[in-house]
VMD Tcl script that builds the backbone (N, CA, C; Angstrom):
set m [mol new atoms 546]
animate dup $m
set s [atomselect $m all]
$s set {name element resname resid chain x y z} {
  {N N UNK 1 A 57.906 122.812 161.190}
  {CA C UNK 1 A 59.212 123.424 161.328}
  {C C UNK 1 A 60.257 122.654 160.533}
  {N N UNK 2 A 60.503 120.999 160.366}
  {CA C UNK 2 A 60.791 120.527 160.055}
  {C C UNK 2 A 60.984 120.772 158.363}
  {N N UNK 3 A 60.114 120.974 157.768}
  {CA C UNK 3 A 59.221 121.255 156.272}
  {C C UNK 3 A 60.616 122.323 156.032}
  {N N UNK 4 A 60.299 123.211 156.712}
  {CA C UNK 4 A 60.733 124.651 156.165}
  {C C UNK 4 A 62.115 124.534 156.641}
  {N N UNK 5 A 62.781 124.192 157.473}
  {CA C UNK 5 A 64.551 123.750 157.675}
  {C C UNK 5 A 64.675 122.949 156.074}
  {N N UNK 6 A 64.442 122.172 156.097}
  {CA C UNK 6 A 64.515 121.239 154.991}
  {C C UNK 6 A 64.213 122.021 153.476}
  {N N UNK 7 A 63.269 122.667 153.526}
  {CA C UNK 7 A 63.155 123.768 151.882}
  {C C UNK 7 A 64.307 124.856 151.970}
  {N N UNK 8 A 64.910 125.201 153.381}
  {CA C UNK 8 A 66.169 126.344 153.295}
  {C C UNK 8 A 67.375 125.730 153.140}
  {N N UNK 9 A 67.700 124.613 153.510}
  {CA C UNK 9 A 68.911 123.520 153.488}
  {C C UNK 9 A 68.403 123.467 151.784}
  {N N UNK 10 A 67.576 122.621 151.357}
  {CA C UNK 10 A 67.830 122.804 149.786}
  {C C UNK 10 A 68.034 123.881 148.885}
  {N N UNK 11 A 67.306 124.942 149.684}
  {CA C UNK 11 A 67.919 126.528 148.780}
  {C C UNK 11 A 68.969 126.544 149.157}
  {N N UNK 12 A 70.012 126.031 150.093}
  {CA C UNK 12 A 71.078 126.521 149.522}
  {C C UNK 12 A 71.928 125.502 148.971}
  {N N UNK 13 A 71.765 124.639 149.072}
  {CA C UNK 13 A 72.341 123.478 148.537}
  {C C UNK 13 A 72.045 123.965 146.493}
  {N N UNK 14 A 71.455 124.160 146.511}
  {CA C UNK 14 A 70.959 123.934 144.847}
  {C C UNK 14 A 70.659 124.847 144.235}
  {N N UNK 15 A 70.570 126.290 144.716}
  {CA C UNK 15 A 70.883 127.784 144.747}
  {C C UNK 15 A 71.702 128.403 145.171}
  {N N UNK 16 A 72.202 128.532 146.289}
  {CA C UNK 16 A 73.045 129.149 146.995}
  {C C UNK 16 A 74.354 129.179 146.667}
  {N N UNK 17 A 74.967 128.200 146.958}
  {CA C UNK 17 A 76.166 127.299 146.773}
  {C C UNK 17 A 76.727 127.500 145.109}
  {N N UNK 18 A 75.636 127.244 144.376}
  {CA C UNK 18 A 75.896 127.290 142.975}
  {C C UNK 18 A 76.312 128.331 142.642}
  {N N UNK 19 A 75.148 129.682 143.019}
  {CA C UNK 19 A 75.345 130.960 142.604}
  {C C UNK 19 A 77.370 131.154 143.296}
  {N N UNK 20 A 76.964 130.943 144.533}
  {CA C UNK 20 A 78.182 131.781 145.378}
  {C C UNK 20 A 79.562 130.780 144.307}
  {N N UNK 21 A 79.222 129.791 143.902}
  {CA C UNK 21 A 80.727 129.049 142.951}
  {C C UNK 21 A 81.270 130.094 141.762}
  {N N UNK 22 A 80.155 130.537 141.559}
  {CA C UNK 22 A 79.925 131.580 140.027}
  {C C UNK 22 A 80.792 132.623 140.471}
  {N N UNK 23 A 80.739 132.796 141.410}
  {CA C UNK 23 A 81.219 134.317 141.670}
  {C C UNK 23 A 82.659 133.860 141.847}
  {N N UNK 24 A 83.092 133.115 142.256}
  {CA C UNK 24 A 84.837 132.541 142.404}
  {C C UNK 24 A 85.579 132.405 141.598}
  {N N UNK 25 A 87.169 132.685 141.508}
  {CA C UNK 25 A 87.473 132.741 140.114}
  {C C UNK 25 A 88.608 132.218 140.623}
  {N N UNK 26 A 88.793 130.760 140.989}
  {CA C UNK 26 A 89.809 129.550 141.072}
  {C C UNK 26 A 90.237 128.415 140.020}
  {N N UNK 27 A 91.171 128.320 139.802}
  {CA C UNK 27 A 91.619 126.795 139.024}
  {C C UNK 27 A 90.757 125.789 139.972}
  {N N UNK 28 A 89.860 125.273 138.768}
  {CA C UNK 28 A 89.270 124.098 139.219}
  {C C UNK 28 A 87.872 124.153 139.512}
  {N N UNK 29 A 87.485 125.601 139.687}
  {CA C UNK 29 A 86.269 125.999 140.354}
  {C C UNK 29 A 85.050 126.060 139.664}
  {N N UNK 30 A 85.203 125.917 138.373}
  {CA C UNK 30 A 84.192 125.937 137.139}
  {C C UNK 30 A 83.942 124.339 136.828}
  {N N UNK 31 A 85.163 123.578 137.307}
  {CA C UNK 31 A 84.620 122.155 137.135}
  {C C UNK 31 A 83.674 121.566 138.188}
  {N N UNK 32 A 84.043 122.335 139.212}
  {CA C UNK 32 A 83.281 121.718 140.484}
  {C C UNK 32 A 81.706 122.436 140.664}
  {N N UNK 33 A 82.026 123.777 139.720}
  {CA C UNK 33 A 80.648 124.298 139.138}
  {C C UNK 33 A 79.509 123.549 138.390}
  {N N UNK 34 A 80.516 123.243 137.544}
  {CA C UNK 34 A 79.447 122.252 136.963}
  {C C UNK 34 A 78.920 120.728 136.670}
  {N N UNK 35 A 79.646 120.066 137.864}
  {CA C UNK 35 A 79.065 119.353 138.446}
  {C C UNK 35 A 78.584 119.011 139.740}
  {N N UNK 36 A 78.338 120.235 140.281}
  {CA C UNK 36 A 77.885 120.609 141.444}
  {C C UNK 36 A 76.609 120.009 141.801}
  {N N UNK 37 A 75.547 120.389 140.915}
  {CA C UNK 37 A 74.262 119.213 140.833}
  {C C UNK 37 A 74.050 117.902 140.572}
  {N N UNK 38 A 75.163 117.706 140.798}
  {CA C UNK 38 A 75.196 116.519 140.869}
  {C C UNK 38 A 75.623 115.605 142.160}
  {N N UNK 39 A 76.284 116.511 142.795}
  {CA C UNK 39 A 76.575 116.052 144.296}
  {C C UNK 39 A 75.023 116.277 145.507}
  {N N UNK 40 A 74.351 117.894 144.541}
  {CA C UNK 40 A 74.287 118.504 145.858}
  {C C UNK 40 A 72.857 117.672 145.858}
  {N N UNK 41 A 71.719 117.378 144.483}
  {CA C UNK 41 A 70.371 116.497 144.428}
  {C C UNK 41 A 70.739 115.287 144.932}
  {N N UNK 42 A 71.412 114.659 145.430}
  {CA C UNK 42 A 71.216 113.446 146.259}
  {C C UNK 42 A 71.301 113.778 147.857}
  {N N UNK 43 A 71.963 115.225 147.883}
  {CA C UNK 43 A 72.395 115.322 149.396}
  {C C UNK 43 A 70.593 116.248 149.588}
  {N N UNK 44 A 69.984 116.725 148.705}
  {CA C UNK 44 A 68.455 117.252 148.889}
  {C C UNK 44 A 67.857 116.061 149.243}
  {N N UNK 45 A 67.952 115.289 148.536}
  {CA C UNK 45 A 66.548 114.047 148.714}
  {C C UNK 45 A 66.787 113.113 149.582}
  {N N UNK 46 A 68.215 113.039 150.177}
  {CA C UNK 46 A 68.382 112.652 151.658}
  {C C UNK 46 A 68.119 113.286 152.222}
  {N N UNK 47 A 67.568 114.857 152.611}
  {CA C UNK 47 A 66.701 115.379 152.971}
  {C C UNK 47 A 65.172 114.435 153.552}
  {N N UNK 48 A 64.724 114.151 152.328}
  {CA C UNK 48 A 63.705 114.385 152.358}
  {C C UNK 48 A 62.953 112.567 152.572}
  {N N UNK 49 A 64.023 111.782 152.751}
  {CA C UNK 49 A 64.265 110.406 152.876}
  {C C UNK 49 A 63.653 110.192 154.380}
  {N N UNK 50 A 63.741 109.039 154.994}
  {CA C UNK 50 A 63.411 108.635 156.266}
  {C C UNK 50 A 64.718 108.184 156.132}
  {N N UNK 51 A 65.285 108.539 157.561}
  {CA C UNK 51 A 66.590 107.861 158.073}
  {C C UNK 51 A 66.678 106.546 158.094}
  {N N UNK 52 A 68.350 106.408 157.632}
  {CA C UNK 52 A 68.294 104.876 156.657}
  {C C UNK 52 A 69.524 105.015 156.274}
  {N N UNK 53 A 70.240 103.756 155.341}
  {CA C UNK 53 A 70.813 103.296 154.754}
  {C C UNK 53 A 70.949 104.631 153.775}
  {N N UNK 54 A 70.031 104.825 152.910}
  {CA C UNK 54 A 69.671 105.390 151.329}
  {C C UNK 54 A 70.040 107.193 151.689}
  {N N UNK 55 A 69.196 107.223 152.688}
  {CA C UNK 55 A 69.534 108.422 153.170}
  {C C UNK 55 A 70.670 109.103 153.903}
  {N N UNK 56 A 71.928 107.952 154.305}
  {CA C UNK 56 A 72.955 108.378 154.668}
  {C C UNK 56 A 73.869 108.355 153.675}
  {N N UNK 57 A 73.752 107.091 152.474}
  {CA C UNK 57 A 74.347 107.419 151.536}
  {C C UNK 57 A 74.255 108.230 150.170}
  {N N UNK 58 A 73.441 109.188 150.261}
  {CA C UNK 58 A 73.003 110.255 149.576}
  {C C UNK 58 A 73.535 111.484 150.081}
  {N N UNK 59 A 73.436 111.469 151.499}
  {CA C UNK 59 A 73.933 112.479 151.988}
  {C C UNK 59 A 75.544 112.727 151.900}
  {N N UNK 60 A 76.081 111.107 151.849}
  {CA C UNK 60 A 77.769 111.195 151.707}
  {C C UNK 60 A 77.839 111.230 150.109}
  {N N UNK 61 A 77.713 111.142 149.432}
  {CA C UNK 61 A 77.599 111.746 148.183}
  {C C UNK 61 A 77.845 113.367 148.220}
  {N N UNK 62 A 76.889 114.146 148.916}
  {CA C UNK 62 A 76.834 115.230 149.080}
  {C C UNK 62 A 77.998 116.109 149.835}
  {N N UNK 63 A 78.566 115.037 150.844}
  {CA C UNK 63 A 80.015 115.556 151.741}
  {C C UNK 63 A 80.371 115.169 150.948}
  {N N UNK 64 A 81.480 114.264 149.735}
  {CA C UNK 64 A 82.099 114.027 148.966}
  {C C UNK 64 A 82.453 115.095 148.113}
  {N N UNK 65 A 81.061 115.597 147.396}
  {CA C UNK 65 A 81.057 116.801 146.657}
  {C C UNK 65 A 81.739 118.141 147.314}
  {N N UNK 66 A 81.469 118.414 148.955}
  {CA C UNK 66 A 81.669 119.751 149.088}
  {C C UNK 66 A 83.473 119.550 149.811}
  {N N UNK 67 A 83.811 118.304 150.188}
  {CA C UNK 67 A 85.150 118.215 149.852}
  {C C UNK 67 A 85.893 118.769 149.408}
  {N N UNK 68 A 85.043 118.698 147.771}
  {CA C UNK 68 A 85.840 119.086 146.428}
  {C C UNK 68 A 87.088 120.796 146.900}
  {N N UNK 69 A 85.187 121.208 147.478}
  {CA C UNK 69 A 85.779 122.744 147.410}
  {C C UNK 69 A 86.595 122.948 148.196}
  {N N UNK 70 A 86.915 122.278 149.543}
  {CA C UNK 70 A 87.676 122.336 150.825}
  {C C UNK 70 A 89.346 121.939 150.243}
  {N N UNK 71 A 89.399 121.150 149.210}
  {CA C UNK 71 A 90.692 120.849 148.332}
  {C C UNK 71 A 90.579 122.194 148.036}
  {N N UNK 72 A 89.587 122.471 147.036}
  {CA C UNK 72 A 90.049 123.991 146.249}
  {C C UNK 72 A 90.810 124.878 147.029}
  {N N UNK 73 A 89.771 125.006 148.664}
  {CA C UNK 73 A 90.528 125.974 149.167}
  {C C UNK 73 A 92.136 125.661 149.819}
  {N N UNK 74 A 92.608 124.639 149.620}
  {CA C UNK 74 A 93.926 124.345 150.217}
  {C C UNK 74 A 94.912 124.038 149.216}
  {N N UNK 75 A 94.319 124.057 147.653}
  {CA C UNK 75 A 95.396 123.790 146.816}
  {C C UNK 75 A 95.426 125.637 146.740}
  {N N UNK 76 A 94.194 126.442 146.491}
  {CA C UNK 76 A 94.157 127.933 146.031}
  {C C UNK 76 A 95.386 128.396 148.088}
  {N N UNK 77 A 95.737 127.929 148.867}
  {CA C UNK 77 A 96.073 128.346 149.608}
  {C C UNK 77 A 98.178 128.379 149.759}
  {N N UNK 78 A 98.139 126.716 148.851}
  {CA C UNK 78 A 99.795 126.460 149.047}
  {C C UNK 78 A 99.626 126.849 147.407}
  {N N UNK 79 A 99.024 127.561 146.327}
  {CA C UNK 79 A 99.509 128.301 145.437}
  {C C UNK 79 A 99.894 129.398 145.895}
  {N N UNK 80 A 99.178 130.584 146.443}
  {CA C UNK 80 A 99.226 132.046 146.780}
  {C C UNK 80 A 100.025 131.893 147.743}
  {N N UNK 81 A 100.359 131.149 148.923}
  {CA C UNK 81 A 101.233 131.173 149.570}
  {C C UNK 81 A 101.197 132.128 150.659}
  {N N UNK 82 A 100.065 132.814 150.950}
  {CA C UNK 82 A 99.840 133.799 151.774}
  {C C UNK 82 A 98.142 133.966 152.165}
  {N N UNK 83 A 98.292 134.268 153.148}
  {CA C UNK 83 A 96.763 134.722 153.996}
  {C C UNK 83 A 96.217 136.007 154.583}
  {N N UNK 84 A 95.662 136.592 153.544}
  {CA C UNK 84 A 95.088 137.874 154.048}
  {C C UNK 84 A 93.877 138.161 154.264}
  {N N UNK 85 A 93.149 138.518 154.307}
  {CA C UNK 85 A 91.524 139.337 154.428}
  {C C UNK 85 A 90.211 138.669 153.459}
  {N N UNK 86 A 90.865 138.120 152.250}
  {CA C UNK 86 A 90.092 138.294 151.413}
  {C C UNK 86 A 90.139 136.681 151.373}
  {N N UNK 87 A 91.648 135.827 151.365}
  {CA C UNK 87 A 91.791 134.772 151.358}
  {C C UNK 87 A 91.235 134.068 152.303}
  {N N UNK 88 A 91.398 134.742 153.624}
  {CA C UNK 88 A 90.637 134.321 154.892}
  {C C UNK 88 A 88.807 133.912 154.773}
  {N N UNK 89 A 88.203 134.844 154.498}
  {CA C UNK 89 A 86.952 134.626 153.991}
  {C C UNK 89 A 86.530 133.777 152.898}
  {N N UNK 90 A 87.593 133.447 152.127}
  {CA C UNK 90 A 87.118 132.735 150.254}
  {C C UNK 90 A 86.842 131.107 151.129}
  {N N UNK 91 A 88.461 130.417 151.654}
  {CA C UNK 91 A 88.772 129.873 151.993}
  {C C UNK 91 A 87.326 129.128 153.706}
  {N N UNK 92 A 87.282 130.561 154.132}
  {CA C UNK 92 A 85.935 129.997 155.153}
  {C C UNK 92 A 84.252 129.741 154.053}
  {N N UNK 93 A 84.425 130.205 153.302}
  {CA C UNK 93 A 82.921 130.278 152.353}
  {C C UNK 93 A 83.469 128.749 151.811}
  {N N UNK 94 A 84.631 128.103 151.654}
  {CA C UNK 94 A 84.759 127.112 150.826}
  {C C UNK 94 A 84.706 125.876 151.405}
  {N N UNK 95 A 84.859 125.732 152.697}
  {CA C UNK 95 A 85.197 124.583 154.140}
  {C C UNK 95 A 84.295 124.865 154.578}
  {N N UNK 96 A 82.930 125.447 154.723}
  {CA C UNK 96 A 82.313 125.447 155.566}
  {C C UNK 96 A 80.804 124.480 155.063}
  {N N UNK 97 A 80.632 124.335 153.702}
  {CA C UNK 97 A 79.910 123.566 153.402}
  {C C UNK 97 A 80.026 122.037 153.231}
  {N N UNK 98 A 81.253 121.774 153.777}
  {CA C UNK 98 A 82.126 120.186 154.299}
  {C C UNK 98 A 81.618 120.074 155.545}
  {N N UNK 99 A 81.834 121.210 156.569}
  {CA C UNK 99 A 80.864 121.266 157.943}
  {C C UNK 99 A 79.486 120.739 157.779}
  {N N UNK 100 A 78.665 121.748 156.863}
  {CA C UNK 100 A 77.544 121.287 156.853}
  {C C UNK 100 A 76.779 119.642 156.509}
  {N N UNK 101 A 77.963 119.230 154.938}
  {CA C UNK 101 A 77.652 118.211 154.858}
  {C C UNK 101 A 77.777 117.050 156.565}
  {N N UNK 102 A 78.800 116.823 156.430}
  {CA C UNK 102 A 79.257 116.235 157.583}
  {C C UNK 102 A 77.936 116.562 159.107}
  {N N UNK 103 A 77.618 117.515 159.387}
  {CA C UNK 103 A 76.333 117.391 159.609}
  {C C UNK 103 A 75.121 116.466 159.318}
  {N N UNK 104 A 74.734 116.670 157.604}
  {CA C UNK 104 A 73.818 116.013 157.497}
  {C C UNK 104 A 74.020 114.631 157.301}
  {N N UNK 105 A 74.933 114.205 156.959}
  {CA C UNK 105 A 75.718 112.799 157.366}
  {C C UNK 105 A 74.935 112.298 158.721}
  {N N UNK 106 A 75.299 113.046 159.660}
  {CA C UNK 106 A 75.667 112.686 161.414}
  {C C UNK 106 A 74.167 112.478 161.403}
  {N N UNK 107 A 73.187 113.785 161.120}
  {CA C UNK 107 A 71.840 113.496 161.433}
  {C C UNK 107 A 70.827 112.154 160.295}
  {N N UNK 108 A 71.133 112.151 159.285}
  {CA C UNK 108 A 70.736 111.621 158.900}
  {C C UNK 108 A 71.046 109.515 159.227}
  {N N UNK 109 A 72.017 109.512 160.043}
  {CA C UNK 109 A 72.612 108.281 160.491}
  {C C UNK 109 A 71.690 108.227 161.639}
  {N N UNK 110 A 71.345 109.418 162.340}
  {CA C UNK 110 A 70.712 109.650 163.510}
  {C C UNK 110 A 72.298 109.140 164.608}
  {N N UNK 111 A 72.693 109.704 164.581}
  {CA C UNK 111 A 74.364 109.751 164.855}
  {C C UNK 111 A 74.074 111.564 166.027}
  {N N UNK 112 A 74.179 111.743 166.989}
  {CA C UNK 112 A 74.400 112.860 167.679}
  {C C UNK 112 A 76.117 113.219 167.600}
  {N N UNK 113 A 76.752 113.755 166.555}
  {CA C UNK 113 A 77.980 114.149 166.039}
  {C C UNK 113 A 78.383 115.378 167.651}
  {N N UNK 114 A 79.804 115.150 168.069}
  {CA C UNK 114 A 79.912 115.862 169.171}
  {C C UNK 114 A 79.191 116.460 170.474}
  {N N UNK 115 A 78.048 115.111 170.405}
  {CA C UNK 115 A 76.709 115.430 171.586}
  {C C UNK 115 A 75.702 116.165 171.357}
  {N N UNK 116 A 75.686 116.780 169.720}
  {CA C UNK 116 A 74.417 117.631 169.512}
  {C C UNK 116 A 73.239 117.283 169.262}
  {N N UNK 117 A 71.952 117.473 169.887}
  {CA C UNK 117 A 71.201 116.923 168.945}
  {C C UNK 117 A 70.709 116.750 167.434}
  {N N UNK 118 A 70.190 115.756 167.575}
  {CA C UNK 118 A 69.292 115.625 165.858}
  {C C UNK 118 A 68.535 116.763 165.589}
  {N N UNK 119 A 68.529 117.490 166.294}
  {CA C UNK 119 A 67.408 118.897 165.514}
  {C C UNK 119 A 68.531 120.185 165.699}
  {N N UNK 120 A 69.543 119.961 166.783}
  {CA C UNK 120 A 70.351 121.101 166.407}
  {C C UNK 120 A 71.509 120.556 164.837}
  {N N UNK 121 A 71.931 119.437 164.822}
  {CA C UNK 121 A 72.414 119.251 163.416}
  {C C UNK 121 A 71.705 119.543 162.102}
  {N N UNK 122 A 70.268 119.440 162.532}
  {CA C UNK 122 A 69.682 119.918 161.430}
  {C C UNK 122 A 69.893 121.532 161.037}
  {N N UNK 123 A 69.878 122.107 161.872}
  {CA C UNK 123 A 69.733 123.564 162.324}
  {C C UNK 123 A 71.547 123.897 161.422}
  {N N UNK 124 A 72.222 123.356 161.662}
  {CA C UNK 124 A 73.740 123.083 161.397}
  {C C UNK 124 A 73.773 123.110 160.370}
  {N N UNK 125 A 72.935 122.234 159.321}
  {CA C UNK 125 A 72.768 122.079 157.836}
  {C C UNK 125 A 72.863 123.384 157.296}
  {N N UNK 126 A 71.444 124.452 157.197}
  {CA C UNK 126 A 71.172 125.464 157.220}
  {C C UNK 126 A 72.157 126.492 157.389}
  {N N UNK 127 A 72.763 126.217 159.130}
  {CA C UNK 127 A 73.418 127.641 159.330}
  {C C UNK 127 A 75.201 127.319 158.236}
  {N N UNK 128 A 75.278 126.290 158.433}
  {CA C UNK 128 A 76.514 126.924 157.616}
  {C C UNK 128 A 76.509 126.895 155.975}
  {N N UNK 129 A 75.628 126.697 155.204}
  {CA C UNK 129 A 75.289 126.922 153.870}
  {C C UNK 129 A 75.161 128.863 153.899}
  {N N UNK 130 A 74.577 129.247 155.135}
  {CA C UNK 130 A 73.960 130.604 155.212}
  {C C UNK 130 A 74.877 131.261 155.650}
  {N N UNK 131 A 75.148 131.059 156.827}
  {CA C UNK 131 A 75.862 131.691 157.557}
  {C C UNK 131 A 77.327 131.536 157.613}
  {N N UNK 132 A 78.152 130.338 157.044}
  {CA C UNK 132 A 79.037 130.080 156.522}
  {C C UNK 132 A 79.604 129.848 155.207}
  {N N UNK 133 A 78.789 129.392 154.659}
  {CA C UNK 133 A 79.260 130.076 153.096}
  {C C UNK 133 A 78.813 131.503 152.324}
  {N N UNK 134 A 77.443 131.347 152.466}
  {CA C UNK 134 A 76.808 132.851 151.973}
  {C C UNK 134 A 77.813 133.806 152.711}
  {N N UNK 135 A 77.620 134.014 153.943}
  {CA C UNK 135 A 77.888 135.105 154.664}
  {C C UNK 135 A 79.895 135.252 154.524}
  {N N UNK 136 A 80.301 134.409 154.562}
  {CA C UNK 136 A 82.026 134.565 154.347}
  {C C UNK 136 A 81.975 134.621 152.951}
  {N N UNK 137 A 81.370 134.056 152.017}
  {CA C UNK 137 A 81.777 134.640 150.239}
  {C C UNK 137 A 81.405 136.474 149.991}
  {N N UNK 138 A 80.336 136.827 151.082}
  {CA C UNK 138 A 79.814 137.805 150.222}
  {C C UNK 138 A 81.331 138.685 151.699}
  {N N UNK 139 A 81.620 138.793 152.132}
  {CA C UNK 139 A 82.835 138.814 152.728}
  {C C UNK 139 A 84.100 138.904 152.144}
  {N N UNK 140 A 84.281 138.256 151.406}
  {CA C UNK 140 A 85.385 137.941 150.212}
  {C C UNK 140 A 85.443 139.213 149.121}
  {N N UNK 141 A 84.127 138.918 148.825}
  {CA C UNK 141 A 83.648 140.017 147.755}
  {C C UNK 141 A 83.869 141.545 147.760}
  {N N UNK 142 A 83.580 141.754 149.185}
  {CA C UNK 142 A 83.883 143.113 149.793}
  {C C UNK 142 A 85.246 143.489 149.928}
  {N N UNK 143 A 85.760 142.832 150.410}
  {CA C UNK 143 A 87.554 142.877 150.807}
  {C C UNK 143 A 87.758 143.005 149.353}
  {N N UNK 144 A 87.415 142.102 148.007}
  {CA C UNK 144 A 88.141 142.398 146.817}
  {C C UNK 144 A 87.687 143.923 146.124}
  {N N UNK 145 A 86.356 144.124 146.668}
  {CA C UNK 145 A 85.578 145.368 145.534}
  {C C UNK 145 A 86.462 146.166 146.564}
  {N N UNK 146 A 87.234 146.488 147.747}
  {CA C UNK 146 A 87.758 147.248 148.176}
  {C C UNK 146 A 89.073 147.856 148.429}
  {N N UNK 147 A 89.725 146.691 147.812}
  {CA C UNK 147 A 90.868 146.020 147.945}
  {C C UNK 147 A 91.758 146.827 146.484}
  {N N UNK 148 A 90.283 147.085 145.281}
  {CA C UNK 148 A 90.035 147.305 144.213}
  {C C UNK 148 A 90.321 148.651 143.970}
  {N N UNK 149 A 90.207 149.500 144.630}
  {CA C UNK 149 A 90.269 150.944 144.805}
  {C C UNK 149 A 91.480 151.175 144.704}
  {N N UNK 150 A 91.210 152.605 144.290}
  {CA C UNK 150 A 92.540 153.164 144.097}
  {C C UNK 150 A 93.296 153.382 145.351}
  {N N UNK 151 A 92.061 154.041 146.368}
  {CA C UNK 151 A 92.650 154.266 147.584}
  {C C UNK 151 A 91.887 153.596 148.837}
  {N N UNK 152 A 92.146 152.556 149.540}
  {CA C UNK 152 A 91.308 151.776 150.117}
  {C C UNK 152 A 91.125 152.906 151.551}
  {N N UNK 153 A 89.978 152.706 152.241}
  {CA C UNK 153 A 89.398 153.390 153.030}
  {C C UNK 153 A 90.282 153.491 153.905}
  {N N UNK 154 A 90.067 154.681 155.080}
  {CA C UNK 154 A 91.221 155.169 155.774}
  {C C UNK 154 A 90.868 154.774 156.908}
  {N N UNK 155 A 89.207 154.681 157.424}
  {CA C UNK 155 A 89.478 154.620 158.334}
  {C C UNK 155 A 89.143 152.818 159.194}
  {N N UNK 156 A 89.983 153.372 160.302}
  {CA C UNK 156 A 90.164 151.819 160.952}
  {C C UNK 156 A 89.400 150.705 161.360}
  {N N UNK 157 A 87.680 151.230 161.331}
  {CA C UNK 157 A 87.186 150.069 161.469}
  {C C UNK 157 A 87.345 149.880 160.308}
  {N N UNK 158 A 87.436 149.965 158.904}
  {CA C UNK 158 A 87.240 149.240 157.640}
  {C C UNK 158 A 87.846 147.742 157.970}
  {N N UNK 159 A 89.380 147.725 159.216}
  {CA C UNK 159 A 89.919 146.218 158.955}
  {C C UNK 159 A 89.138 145.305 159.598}
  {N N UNK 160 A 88.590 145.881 160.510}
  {CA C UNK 160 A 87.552 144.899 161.869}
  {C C UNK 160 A 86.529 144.275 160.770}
  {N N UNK 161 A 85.830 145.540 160.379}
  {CA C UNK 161 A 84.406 144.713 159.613}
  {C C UNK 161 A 85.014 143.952 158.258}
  {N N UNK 162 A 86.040 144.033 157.759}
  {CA C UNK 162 A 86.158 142.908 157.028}
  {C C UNK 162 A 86.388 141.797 157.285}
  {N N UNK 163 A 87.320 141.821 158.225}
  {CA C UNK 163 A 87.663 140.082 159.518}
  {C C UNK 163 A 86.280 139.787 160.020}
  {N N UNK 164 A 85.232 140.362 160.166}
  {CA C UNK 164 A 84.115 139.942 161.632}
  {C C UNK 164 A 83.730 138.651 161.133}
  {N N UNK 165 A 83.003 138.974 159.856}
  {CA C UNK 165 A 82.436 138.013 159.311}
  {C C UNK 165 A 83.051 136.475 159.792}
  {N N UNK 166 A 84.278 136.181 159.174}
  {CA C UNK 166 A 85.253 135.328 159.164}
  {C C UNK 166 A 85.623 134.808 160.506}
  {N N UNK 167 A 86.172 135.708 161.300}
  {CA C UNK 167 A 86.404 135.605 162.810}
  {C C UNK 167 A 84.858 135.140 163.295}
  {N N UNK 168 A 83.827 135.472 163.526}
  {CA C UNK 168 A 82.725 134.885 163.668}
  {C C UNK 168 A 82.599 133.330 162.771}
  {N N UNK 169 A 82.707 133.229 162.074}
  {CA C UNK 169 A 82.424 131.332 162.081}
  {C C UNK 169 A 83.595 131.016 162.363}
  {N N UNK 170 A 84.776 131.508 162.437}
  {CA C UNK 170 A 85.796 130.682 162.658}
  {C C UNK 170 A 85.919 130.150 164.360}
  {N N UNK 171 A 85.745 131.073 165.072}
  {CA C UNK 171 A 84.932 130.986 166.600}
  {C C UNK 171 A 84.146 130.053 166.707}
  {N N UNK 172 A 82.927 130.351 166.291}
  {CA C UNK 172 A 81.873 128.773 165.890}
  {C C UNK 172 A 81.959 127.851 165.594}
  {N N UNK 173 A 83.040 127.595 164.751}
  {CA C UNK 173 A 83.611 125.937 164.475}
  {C C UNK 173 A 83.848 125.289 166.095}
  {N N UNK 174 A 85.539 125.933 166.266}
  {CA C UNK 174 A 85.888 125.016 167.206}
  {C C UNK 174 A 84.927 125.069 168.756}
  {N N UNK 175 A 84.366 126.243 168.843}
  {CA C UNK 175 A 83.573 126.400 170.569}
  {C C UNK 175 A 82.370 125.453 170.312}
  {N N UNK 176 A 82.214 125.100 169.050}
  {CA C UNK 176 A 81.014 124.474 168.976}
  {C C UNK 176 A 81.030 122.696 169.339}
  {N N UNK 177 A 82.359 122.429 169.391}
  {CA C UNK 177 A 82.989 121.206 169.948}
  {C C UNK 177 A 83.001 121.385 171.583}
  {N N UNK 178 A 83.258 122.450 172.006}
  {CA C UNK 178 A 83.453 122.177 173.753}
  {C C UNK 178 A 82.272 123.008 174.141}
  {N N UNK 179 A 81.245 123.339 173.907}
  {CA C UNK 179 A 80.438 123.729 174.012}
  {C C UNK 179 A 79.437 122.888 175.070}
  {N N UNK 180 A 78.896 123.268 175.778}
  {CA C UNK 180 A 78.444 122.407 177.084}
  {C C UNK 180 A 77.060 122.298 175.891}
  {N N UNK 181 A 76.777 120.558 176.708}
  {CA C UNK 181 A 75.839 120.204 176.174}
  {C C UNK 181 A 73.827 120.465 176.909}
  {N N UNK 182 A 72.902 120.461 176.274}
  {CA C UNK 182 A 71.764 120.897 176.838}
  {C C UNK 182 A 70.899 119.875 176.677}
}
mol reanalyze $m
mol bondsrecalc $m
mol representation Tube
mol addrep $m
């Protein structure tokens, strides 16, 4: 089980992440594009390390890097000066892989970060590469291809299902702090 957490944490670290940068069209975002592999192969092979020294500082290498984007999203936030639908989601796809790092930080210290265990932080790695960046960029995407139209859809769930996404990890962040422990 272990094996295969660890091969999906690197797909998205070194696929995922990359692709979803491509698709963004921020000041700054093409630099952090392309040196993206360079943060994210040390935060893989702390992966794949025995907990340690080597392996926590590989992994902070890797939070260092996804930083970057968590600036992006707060300088791209006091430029535009406003928060809507689309910003809401860019901005969660961009902070949420700072979560994850910061995760693999915690587990790889063997550190239980807010009482969780070492196998649910692992689990943490994963879900927010997936479920927090994948899933809020391709979120983003929608709100803009729709946003795009001449005449944006009429009817009223269109505003719900564009927030869910977003409103769903944004929920998950903080409950995941007071969250009773097991």
């Amino acid at each position: 089980m272990l094996v295969l957490v660890h091969l999906v944490v690197s797909l998205g670290m070194v696929v995922i992440v990359p692709l979803g940068l491509g698709l963004v069209d921020l000041p700054g975002s093409t630099t952090v594009r392309r040196w993206w592999l360079v943060v994210a192969v040390p935060g893989v092979v702390s992966l794949w390390l025995d907990r340690g020294a080597l392996s926590i500082t590989l992994a902070s290498i890797y939070l260092a890097g996804t930083l970057a984007l968590a600036v992006l999203a707060a300088a791209d936030l006091l430029r535009r000066k406003r928060l809507r639908a689309r910003e809401i989601a860019l901005y969660t796809a961009l902070v949420t892989p700072s979560i994850a790092a910061l995760s693999l930080v915690a587990e790889r210290s063997s550190y239980e970060l807010f009482g969780f265990s070492l196998t649910v932080l692992s689990l943490t790695v994963a879900h927010f590469h997936f479920a927090g960046f994948a899933a809020a960029l391709i979120a983003c995407l929608v709100v803009a291809s729709a946003s795009g139209r001449r005449r944006p859809p009429r009817r009223p769930a269109c505003r719900w299902e564009r927030g869910s996404c977003c409103s769903g990890s944004s929920s998950v962040i903080p409950s995941s702090c007071w969250a009773p422990q097991y």
